[in-house]
Each structure stands twice: as structure tokens, then as C-alpha cells.
N, C-alpha and C positions, 0 to 999 in steps of 0.2 A: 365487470372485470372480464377481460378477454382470457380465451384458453392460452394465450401467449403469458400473460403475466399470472395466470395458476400453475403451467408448467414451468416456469422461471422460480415463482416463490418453492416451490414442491423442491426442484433443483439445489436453491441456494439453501433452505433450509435441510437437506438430504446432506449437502456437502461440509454447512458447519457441524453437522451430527456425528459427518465422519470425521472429520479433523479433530474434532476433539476426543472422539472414538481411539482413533491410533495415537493422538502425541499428548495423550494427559499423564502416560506414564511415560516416555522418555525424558519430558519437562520437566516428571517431578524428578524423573534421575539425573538430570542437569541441575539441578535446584539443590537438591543435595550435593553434589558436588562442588557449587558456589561455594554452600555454607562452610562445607569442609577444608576448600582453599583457603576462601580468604578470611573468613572467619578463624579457622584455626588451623594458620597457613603456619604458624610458629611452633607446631604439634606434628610434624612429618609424618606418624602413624596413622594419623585420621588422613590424611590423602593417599598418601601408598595403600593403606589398606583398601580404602575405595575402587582403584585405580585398578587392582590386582582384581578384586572381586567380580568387577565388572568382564575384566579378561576371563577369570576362570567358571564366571556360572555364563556369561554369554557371547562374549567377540576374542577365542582364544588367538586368533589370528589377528584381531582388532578389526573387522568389519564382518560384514554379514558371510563371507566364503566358508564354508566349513564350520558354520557358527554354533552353539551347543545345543544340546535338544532342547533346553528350556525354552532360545529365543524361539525354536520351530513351536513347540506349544504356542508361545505368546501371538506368533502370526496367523498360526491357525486360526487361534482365537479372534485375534483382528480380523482377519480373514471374514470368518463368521459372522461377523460384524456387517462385513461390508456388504455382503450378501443380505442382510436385513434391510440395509439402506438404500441399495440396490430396490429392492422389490418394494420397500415403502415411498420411495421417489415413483416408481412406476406406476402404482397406485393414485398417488397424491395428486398426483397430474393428468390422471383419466386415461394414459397413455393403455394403461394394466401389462397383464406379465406375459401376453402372447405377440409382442411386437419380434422383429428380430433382434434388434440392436439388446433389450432385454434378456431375452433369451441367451444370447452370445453373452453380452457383462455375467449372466447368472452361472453359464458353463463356465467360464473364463474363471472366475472366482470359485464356484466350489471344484474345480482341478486344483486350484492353486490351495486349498485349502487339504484334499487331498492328499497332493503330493509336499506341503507339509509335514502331517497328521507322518506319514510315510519316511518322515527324513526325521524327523522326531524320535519313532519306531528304533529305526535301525541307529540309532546316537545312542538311545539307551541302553540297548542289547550290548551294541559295542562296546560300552564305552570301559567296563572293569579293565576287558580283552584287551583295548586299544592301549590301555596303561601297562598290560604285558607285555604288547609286542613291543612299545617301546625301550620297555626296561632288558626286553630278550635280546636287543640285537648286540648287550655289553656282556652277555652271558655263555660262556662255556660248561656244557655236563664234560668231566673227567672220568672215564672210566679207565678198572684196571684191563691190560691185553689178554693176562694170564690166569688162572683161576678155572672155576668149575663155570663159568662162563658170564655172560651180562649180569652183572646185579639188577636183583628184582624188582628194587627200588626203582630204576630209570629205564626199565620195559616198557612202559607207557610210552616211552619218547620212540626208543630203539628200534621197536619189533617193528613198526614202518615206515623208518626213515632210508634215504637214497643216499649213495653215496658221494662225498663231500669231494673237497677242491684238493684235500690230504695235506694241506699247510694248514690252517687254522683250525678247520673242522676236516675229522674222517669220516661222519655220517651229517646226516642233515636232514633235521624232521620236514616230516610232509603236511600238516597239521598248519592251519593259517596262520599261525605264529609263528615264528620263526626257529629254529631250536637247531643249534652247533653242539655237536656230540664230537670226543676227543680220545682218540684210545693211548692214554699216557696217564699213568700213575702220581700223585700224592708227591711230589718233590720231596726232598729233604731238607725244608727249610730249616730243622736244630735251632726251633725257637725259645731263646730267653726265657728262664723263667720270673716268675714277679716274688717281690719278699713280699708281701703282703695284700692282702685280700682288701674289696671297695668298702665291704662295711668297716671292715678296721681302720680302710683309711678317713671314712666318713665321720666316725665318731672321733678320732685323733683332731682331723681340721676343725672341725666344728667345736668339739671343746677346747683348742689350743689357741686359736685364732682369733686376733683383731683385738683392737687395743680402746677402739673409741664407740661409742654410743651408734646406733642406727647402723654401723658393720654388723653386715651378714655374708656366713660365709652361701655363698652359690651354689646349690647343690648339684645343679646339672652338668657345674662346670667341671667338677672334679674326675681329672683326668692322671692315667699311670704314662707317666714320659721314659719311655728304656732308653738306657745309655750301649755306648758300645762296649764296655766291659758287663761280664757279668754281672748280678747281682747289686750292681751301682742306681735301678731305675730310682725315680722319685715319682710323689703324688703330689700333684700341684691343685690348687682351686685358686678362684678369683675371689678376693674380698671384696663383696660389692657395697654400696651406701645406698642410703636410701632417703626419700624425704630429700630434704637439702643438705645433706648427707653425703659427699662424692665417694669415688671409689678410693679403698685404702692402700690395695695394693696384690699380691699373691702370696698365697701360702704355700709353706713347701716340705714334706714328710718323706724320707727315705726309708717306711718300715718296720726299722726296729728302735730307732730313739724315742724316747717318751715326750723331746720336746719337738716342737715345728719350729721351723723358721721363716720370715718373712721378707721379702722385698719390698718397699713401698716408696708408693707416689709420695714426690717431697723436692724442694731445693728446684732445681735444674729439671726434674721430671715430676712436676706436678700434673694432677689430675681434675678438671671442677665438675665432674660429669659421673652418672652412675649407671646402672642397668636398669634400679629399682627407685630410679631419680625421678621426682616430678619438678614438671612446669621447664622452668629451665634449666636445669639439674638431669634432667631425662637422655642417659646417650640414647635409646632406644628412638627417639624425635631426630637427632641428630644424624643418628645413621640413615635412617628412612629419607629425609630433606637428602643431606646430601649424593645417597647412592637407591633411590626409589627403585631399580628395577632388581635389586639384590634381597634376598630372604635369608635368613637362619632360622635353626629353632634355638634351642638355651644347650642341648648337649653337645653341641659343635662349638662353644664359645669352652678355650682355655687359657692358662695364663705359664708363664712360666719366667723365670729371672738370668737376663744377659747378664752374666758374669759368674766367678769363681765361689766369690761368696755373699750368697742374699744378702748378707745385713749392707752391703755396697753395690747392690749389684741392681740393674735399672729393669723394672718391671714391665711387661711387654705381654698385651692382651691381643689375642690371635683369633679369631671369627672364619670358622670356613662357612663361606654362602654357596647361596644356590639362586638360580633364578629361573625365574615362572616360565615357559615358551609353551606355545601353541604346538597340539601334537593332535592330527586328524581331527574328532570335532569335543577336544577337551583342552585341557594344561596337564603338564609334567611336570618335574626340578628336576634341571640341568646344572651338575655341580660347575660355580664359577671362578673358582681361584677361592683367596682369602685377603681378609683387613684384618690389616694388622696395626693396633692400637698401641701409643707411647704417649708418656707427658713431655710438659714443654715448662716451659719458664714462666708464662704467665698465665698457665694451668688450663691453656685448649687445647683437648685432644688432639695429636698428632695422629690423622687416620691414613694410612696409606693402603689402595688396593692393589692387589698383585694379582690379574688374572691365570700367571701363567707360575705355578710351583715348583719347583724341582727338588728330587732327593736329597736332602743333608740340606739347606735352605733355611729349614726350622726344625727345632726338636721331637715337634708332633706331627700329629695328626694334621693333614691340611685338606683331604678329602671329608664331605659330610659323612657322619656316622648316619645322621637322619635317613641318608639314599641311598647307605649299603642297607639299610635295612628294608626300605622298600623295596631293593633289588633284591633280596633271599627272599620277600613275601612273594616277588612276580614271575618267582620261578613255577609256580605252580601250571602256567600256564602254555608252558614249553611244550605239551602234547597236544593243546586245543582247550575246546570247553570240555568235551566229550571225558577225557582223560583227568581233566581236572574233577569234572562235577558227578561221573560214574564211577570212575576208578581211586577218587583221591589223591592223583600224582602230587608231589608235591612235598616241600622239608618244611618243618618247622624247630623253633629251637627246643628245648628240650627246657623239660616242666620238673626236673628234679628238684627238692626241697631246697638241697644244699644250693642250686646258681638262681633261686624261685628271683632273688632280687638284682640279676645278673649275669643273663642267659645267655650272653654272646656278646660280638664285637668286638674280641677280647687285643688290645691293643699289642701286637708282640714285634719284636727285634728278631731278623730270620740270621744266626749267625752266620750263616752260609753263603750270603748276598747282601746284609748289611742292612736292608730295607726296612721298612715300617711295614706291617700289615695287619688287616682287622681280620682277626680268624673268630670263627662259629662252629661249635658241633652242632648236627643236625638231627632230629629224629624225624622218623616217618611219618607225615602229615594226615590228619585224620584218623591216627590209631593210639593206642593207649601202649605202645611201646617206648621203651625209655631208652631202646638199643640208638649206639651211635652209629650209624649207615652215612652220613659223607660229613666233612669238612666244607663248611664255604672259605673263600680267603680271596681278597682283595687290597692290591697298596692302597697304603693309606699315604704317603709320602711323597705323590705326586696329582698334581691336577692342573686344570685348565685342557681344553680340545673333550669334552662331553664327557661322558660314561668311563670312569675306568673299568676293563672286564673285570666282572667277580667270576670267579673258575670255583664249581662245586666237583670238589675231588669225592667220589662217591666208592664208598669201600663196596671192597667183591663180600660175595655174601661165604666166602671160606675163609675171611680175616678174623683174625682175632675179634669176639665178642667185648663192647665196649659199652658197660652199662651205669650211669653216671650213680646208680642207685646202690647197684653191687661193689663200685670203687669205694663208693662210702661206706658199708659196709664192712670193707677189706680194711678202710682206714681206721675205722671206732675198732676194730677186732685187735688191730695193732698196735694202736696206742694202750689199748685197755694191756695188751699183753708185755709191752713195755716199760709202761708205766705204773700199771694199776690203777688206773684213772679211767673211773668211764667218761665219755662224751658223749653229746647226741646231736644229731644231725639238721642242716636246716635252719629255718627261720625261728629264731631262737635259742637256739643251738650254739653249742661250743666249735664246728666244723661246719664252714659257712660257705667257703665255696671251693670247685675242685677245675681248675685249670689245664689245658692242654702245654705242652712244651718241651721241648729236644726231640726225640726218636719216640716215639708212643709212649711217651711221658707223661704222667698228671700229678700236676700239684693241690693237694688240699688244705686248705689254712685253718688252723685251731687259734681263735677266739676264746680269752675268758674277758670278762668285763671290758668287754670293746674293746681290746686290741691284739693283733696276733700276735701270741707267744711261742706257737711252734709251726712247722710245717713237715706233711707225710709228702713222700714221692715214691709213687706205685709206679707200675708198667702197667699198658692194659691186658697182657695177654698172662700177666702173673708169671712171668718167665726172668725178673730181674726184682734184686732183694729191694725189699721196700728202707725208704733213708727219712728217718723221726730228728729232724732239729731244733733246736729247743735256740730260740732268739736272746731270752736273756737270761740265760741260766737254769734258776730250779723253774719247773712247771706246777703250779700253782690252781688246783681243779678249786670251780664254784665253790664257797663256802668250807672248801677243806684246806689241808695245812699243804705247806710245799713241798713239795716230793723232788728228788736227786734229778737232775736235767740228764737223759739216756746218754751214753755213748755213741755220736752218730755212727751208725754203719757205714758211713762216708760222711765226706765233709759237706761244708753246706754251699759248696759252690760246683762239687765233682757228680759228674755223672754217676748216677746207680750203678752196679755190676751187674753184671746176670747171675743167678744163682740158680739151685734147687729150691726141692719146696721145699719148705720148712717143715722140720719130722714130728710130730704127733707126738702126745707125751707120754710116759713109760706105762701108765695107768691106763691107757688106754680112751679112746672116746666113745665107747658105747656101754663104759658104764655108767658109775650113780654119781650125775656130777655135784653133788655135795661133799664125794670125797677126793676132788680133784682142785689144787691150789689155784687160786685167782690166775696166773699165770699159764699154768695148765690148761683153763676151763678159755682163756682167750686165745690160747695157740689150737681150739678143738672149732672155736668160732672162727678163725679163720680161714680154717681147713674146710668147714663147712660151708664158707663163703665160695671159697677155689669152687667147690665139689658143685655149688648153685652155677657159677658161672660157665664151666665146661657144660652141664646141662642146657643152659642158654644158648650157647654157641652149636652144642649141637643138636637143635629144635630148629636154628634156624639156616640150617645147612639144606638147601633141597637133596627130596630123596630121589635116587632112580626112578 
């Protein structure tokens, strides 16, 4: 055998080593997606899912440009490879490893491995960042003008930011992230308040709800739709089916009735498809096939009933999505409009997408809640790494007992402008404060054209003290003194959750046996008399007998007044309170609540 035909065999066997070196795993990823098409091409999640996966762990752009650090690992790796094969060809064939042509394939390949190893590097470091910056550029900080100066909270951003364009942003961080700082206060949006609290709406649906076998009520779908009059909102959820089980229809709670009412698929607007359907019963297959490049998660799916009155009226299931896109060397969700679901006559979903929303259009919510909330988590990121991972910049929602199951995205009616918006209290991220330091707020009533800005209205640190722990407090002290009723607070608890709404308004909802029977409304600055309603009459504490429904100090639709405080009782509060009447002993707790919170407020006033 000639040195021609040992350098040939050395070659050709060097060359199937590497072929099958680099394409045993794309083959086998093309092989699974065979199986996934056409095998189970009548199952849309098993291809979308794939399809999506593929984008998001390696081609966010759909080819190798900007492609994710994993596939840079995996080339490296190949890489590595090749260099093996490389220098065992050179071997094999007697040619060894000090030729030039060697030498050059050897540098050529470990640079390329390198610079790799190096593009891999900087994907990972970036890549949380790169989902900040993204989510930054739909983000405004709101500070107030006036005050004892920048709130301490958004110093991180401020103390080195340049000054801005003066229309959208008046400062502008320096930090590689982007960050729009706004000197304009908290608007007046005078938002709607709710009659009723999520758990009470949760146990109302779910006990009241669905008439036939394999109906379940939705959990995640359960959504507060406000009307434009006061007090009018409702609590809608989807009756989903399951099994071969379709869906039933929408249920619908305004609050204070004990019964629910329902819309349902039937006649003219049939339904044969569910959420929780298999095989062919599966909407979840259906939506995937027919709109692949669209996502949701379950708490962007609601339902609600066109017409006057549910028992007539044609049920209509509303999906806001998002979809996957390429953002530097990852994926994001880019909210994309919504589908909107109806029956038909011979019970196939009527799906229609609407990329482009507009106010009044529909009665909810049409931006994802999913990606307001990614957007408060990527606010962190609006001073850099530095400010995020040194100093803690950054909100989060707030860990009070009473909203533990319910912390934000609180769905409101702004009377003022008419709008839908998802408002959030915020507390200071990475501290053990329960103080409320800014408002996020973002419409929720329009979408389509990317990001709607979320605007974090960030209170001056000489605002009134707002502590979700002490309003509760304020409210157990009041009811106890109104009532005689003790409650207790939180997961468990007779007072479950405590709401923002109108002028520094909060509502907290009192729960006995799963459903609200009253609600308090405090101010937060204790400057306006608190208003006890009592929803169906007598108030009825766990286990005890029913006690006379208070006298509202307003009605249950009229704003609070402002008042004094409330005067301390004739016996005094520093003496033996055993001989001070239940009522007494709860007008001395509230007074010592006031006397905690003015402390709070002024701790956290900086000093000279």
C-alpha cells in the first residue's frame, strides 16, 4: 500500500469521524421533530412546543447569528472535536503535526474554539441583563418634583443619570441599561373600588358553579371585570371540561349575592372543545395548530357573558397572548393582541385573533398580566448589575399576610380617564420592609405595537407612611370596636385582602366562611374616618351568633370624609385594661396603631 492510499484511508476515515462527530445531534433533533410532526401532527402542543424550544434554548433569531450560549458551548465542543481529528488524520497518514497545512487547520480551529468558549462567556453573563434591557425600554421611574427631595428608593438610578429629552424622560440613566426617570407625580387616577375579595370570589365560583360531571371551574382564569358605574364590577371564571368533557360555559359573581350565574355554551353557540380536553377535545392542540407562534399562560385566559342577562346571554372566552421573538442572544414575550373564542352551531370553536386592541373593545383585561409582571420583576435592572447586585435597587410586591395570595396586578377602573389598568403596591426589594414606596401601573386595555409602558410612580420619602401590615391592624382594631368581633388577619383569616382605590384609599375585605360579608375603608395617612359595610346585613364572627350590621359612617358607594382622630375613651389608655369595655379597649388599639404608624413614618424620613 502506497503512502497515497494510507493518506487517503487516514483522510476519509478522519472525515466520517467528524461527520458524524458534528451532525449526530442535529439528526437526532431533526428526528424528533419528524416524530413530533407527523406522528403527532393532530396534537399542536407537541410541535409548537418543540419548535419554540428550539428558538429559545438555541436559534432565538432562527439561525446561527446571535445564537444562544448553549449552541456556542455545543460548537465549542464540536470544535474540540475537530481539533482531535485534525491531529489524528495528521498522525494516521505519517504526514504528523509539524507540516504547515496542520499547524494552520490546528490554530484555525482552536481560535475558533476560543472565540466560541468567549461568545458563550459573555451570552451568559448577559443574558438575565439582556432581559432587563429589554423589558426597560417600556419603563418609566416617576418621581415626585416636591418634597425633601429624590426618594431613596430610586437613588440608585438618579444620583448618575444625564439629563433627558424633557418629553418622555427628564433624566436618563448612564448604567447599560437603559432607565427613563420622569419628574411628575402619581396622577389621580380615583380607582374603582372592588365589592369583593379573590378568595371570596374563588370559593363562591367554585362552589356554585357547573352543572354537569368533568366541569371544572378554572382557577387561573378567575378574573374582577369593573364596570363603568361604581360598584357594579363582576367576577367571571371559565367553566372548563375535561376528558371528553367540552367546555360549559362562564360563570359570573357580582359580590354580594350568594348565587352565581352562568352563560353557557348551547343551541346556536356551542362549544366541543375544552382547556383540559384530550385527544380531540384538547382546545389547548387547537390553538397551538392553528396560531403556533402565539403563547399564553392560564392567568391571561378569561371569560365573560355578551349580553344583559347570563342566563341569555352568549359566552365569549378572551386569551391575551404573547409571542416568543429573538432579543440579542436570547427570547422575550412580546404581548400580541388577543383570541377571542365563541361557539357556533355545530360546536367548532369560533377562534378569532385580533392583533391590534383598543380601549372599550372588550371588558377586560387584553394585555398579558404574565408580562406586567415580568416587567415590575425587570425593573431591578434600571441602574446596572452594580445597583441591582450591591445596592438591591429594585421593587418587589409586597409579602403581607393579608394579599400573601394576591399581591398585585390588581385589576382597576381609573374614574378619571375611564381605562382599565393593572395597578401593584411595591415594597423595597431585598429588605424586610413592608413600607409601600411606589405604585407600578400599566393599561391593561390596550395592546398590540410591543410593550405597553409600565410607569412606577415612586412615593417621596415625606408621604404619608403606608404599611399594608399596620392598615391591617387599623382595620382588626375597628372592626373589633365597632363590632365586637374580633378577626384575624391573613391566610386564614377573616380579613384577606387589602386593596388600593380612589385618593390614598384602601380597601380590606372581611371573609367568614368564604365569602365577604363586610368591607373597611381606611386612608393611608389616617387623616379620613374609616367606612365598616356590612354586605348582607347582621355580621355573623366564626362560630358566634350574629351581631346588629354597624351604621355605615358612609354609604357603601360614597367616598370617606376626612375627619379627626378618633378620641380615646374617658378611662383612659394607660390604665388596667381589664376595666375598660370591649369597645373602649378597641378605640385604645387603634389609637395605638395611629401612634405605631406616625413612628414609621417618622424613622423613615431622612434626617439632616
Amino acid at each position: 500500500m502506497t503512502k497515497r492510499d494510507v493518506r487517503r484511508g487516514a483522510i476519509r476515515r478522519g472525515a466520517t469521524a467528524l461527520a458524524v462527530w458534528w451532525l449526530w445531534m442535529p439528526l437526532g433533533a431533526l428526528l424528533v421533530w419528524v416524530v413530533k410532526h407527523a406522528v403527532f401532527g393532530g396534537f399542536g402542543q407537541q410541535d409548537q412546543s418543540y419548535v419554540l424550544l428550539i428558538g429559545q434554548e438555541l436559534f432565538p433569531h432562527g439561525g446561527v447569528v446571535d445564537a444562544t450560549p448553549l449552541f456556542w458551548i455545543w460548537a465549542a465542543v464540536g470544535l474540540l472535536g475537530t481539533v482531535w481529528a485534525v491531529a489524528y488524520v495528521a498522525e494516521d497518514s505519517g504526514a504528523g503535526s509539524g507540516g504547515l497545512r496542520v499547524r494552520l487547520a490546528l490554530a484555525v480551529a482552536l481560535l475558533a474554539v476560543a472565540g466560541s468558549l468567549v461568545r458563550a462567556g459573555t451570552g451568559l453573563w448577559d443574558d438575565d441583563k439582556d432581559a432587563g434591557r429589554y423589558y426597560a425600554t417600556a419603563t418609566v421611574l416617576d418621581v415626585p418634583a416636591g418634597g425633601t427631595g429624590t426618594p431613596r428608593s430610586v437613588l440608585p438610578v438618579t444620583e448618575h443619570a444625564r439629563k433627558g429629552d424633557g418629553g418622555r424622560c427628564d433624566l436618563v440613566g448612564t448604567a447599560d441599561v437603559p432607565a427613563c426617570v420622569k419628574t411628575e407625580p402619581m396622577p389621580d387616577f380615583d380607582f374603582e373600588a372592588r365589592t369583593a375579595s379573590y378568595a371570596a370570589a374563588t370559593t363562591a365560583l367554585t362552589n356554585s358553579a357547573g352543572l354537569t360531571s368533568g366541569v371544572h371551574l378554572m382557577g387561573h382564569s378567575l378574573h374582577y371585570l369593573p364596570d363603568a358605574s361604581q360598584g357594579a364590577g363582576v367576577w367571571t371564571a371559565v367553566l372548563d371540561g375535561s376528558g371528553e368533557q367540552p367546555m360549559e360555559g362562564i360563570a359570573v359573581w357580582d359580590g354580594r349575592a350568594n348565587t352565581v350565574a352562568t352563560c353557557a355554551f348551547g343551541g346556536d353557540h356551542a362549544f366541543g372543545r375544552a382547556f383540559a380536553g384530550t385527544g380531540a377535545n384538547s382546545l389547548r392542540n387547537l390553538l397551538a395548530e392553528r396560531f403556533p407562534g402565539l403563547v399564553y399562560s392560564d392567568q391571561d385566559i378569561w371569560g365573560y357573558c355578551d349580553g344583559p342577562d347570563p342566563r341569555t346571554a352568549q359566552p365569549v372566552v378572551v386569551v391575551s397572548v404573547a409571542r416568543q421573538i429573538g432579543w440579542m442572544q436570547r427570547t422575550v414575550l412580546e404581548p400580541a393582541g388577543v383570541l377571542v373564542l365563541r361557539g357556533s352551531a355545530d360546536g367548532r370553536p369560533g377562534l378569532t385573533y385580533r392583533e391590534q386592541v383598543a380601549p372599550g373593545d372588550l371588558p377586560g383585561a387584553v394585555y398579558p398580566a404574565s408580562v406586567v409582571r415580568a416587567q415590575i420583576h425587570e425593573v431591578q435592572w434600571l441602574g446596572g448589575r452594580g445597583a441591582k447586585d450591591d445596592r438591591g435597587f429594585g421593587y418587589a410586591h409586597t409579602s403581607a399576610a393579608t394579599n400573601a395570595g394576591n399581591p398585585g396586578e390588581f385589576l382597576l377602573r381609573s374614574k378619571t380617564d375611564g381605562h382599565l389598568y393593572y395597578v401593584t403596591p411595591l415594597v423595597p426589594r431585598e429588605s424586610s420592609s413592608q413600607l409601600v414606596v411606589a405604585f407600578a401601573v400599566l393599561q391593561a386595555d390596550r395592546a398590540g405595537g410591543g410593550l405597553n409602558d409600565l410607569h412606577v410612580y415612586v412615593r417621596g420619602d415625606d408621604s404619608p407612611s403606608v404599611n399594608l401590615d399596620v392598615l391591617a391592624s387599623r382595620m382588626v382594631s375597628y372592626m373589633a370596636q365597632q363590632t365586637s368581633i374580633t378577626i384575624s388577619a391573613g391566610q386564614g383569616g377573616a380579613l384577606q385582602e387589602i386593596v388600593p382605590f380612589g385618593r390614598d384609599m384602601w380597601r380590606g375585605f372581611v371573609d367568614f366562611n368564604g365569602q365577604t360579608q363586610d368591607f373597611i375603608d381606611l386612608s393611608g395617612d389616617a387623616t379620613v374616618k374609616p367606612n365598616l359595610v356590612a354586605l348582607s346585613g347582621s355580621i355573623t364572627a366564626p362560630g358566634g351568633q350574629p351581631s346588629p350590621a354597624p351604621t355605615p359612617t358612609t354609604s357603601a358607594t360614597a367616598a370617606p370624609t376626612p375627619t379627626g382622630q378618633a378620641p380615646a375613651p374617658a378611662a383612659g389608655c394607660g390604665g388596667d385594661p381589664a376595666q375598660l369595655t370591649t369597645g373602649q379597649l378597641a378605640a385604645c388599639v387603634a389609637e395605638l396603631s395611629r401612634a405605631l404608624q406616625g413612628r414609621v413614618q417618622e424613622s423613615s424620613t431622612p434626617r439632616p
